[in-house]
N, C-alpha and C positions, 0 to 999 in steps of 0.2 A: 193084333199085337201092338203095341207102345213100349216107349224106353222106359226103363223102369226107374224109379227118381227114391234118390238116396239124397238125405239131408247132410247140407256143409257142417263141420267140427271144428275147421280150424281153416283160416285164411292164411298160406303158407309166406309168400315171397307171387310178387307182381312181374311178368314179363314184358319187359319196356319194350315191346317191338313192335313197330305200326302206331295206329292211334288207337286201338279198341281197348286197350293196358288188360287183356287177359291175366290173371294170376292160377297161380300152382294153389289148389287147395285139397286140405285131409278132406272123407267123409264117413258118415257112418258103417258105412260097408266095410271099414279099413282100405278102402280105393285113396290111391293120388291122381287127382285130374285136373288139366286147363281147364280153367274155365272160362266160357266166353260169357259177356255177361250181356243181359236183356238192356242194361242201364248205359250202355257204352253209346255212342253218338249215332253208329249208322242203326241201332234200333234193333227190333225183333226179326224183323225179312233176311238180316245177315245169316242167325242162329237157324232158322227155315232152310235157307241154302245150303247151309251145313246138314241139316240132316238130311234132306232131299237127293243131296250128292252123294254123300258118304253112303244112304242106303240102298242108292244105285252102284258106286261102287263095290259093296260086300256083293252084293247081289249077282255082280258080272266078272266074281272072282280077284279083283284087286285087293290088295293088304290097303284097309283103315283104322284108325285106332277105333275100339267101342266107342260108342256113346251114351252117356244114361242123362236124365234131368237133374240137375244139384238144386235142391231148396234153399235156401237163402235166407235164413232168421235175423231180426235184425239186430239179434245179440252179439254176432259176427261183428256186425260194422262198428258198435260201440266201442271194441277193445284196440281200434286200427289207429295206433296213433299218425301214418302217412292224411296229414288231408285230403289229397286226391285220392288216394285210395278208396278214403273211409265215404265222398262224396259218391264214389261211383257203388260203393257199396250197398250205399246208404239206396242210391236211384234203381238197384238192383234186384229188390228184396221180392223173396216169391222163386220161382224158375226160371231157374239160366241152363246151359249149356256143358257138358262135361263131357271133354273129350280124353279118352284114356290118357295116361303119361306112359311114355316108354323110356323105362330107367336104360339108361345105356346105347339111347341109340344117336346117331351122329345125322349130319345137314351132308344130303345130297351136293357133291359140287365134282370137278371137271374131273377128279379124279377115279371115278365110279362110272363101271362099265356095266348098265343094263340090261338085263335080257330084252332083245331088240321084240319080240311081239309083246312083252309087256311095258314095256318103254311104247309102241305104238299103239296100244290099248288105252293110257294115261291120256296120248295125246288124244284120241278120238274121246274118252269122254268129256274132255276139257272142249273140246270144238262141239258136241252136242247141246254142254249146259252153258256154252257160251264162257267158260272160264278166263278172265283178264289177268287173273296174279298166280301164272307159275314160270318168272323168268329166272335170267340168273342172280337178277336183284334179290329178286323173295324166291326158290325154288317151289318149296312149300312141299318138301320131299324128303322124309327120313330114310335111311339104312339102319334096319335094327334087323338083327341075330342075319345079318346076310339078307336079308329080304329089303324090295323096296315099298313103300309104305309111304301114302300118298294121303296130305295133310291139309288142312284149312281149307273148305272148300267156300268161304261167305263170299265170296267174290262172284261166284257163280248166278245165273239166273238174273243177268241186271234187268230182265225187263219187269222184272216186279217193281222194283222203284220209280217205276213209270205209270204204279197201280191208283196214286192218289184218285185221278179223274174216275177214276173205270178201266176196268181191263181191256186192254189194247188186243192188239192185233197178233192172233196167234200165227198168221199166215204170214204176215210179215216176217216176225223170229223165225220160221221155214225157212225160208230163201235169204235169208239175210248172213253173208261169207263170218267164215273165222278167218280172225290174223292170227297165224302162229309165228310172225317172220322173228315174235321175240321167246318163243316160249323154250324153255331149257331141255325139248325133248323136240326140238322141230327135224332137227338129223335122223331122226326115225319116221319122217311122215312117209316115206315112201312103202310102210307099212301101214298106214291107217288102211286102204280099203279091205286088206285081208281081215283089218281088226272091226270093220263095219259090217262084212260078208258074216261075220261069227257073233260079232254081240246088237248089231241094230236086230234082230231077230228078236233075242230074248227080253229087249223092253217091251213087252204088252201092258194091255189095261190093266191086265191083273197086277202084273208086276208092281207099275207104277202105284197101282189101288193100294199095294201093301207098303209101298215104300212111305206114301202120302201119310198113310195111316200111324207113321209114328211121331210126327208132328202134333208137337200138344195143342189143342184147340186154342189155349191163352194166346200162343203167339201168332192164331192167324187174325191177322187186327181187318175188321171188315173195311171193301172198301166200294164206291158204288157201282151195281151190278152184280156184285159179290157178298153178300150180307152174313151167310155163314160161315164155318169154318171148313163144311165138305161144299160150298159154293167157291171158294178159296181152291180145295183139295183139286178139285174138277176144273177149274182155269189151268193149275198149273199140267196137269195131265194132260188136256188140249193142246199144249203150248210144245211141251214134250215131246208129244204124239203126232204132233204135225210135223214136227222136224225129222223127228226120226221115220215117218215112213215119205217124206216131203223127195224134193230135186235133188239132195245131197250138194247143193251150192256152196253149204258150209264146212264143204271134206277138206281138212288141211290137208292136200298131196300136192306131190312134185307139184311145178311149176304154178302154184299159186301163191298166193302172199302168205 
């Protein structure tokens, strides 16, 4: 199974938030979707993390928005009259990133009372894939139709940025603690291990085999030790796999950071 890649029609309006300058764009499907773009500064391994995470999270019952591939013609770019826009447009062309729009949904903040075991499900996969960006700076968390609805995951997985040389050390990422002392969902940790007893079960090989699998071969850029794209597929699965059946040193509960 793959995301299925609907080409862009119309470059809507740019989302000034962070530095990746995602935009709202039409596609042929009639879909509206963010798109993250392949051309943006931290690269292709962001749009990776994103689908890696997100298809962990469908998978273990959390609300994410869809994802499908947006193609990227470079007819797009030519009609942008923003320069920065039409530059990133321009470094973008091919396959990027689309993640659903949810018309009408609002930004998670102090006001919004979560169901506490799915409130402590978010935080446990965030302490799995190592997630650095969901505090009350950036939640990275919608409320749409009453549901929470759990967003942007590129932040995730940083030890791939560490893949230049060759693929590091899966047993290290094992043992290696989560800080949650900033994360916008840490008052639920004293639910992660019930939410660990329930979903570190259901990441197997398989699982992760299907999650892997909807990562477009383009974006796995080789690196040494790793030359394909299922040599790519299989570090991150290792890496995964180690944590999740590992010491659990990176459980955010009580009385840890």
């Amino acid at each position: 199974m793959t995301l299925e890649t609907v080409g862009v029609t119309r470059y809507v309006t740019p989302l000034r938030e962070g530095g990746s300058l995602p935009g709202i764009v039409e596609a042929d499907d009639l879909g509206t979707y963010v798109c993250k773009f392949r051309g943006a500064g931290q690269g292709t391994r962001v749009l990776v993390a994103e689908v890696i995470v997100s298809g962990l999270a469908q998978r273990l019952g959390l609300s994410t928005p869809r994802l499908v591939v947006l193609d990227l013609d470079p007819a797009i770019a030519r009609y942008e009259a923003d320069e920065e826009v039409q530059d990133l447009l321009n470094a973008s062309i091919g396959l990027n990133l689309g993640v659903d729009f949810l018309p009408g949904s609002f930004g998670y903040d102090a006001g919004c009372t979560p169901d506490p075991a799915l409130a402590a499900a978010v935080l446990w996969l965030d302490a799995l894939t190592a997630n650095v960006d969901r505090s009350w700076r950036n939640p990275n968390l919608l409320v749409w139709h009453g549901d929470l609805w759990a967003i942007d995951h590129g932040a995730c997985l940083y030890f791939h940025h560490g893949w230049s040389g060759g693929i590091g050390s899966a047993e290290r990422f094992a043992h290696q603690p989560y800080d949650a002392s900033d994360h916008v969902l840490v008052e639920h940790r004293d639910g992660v291990p019930d939410a660990d007893a329930e979903l570190a079960p259901r990441v197997t090989r398989d699982l992760l085999g299907d999650v892997l699998a909807l990562v477009p071969d383009a974006w796995l850029e080789p690196v040494p030790g790793a030359a394909t794209p299922d040599d790519l597929r299989a570090a991150y699965a290792r890496f995964l796999l180690a944590r999740v059946t590992g010491d659990r040193a990176w459980l955010p509960v009580a009385g840890a950071a």
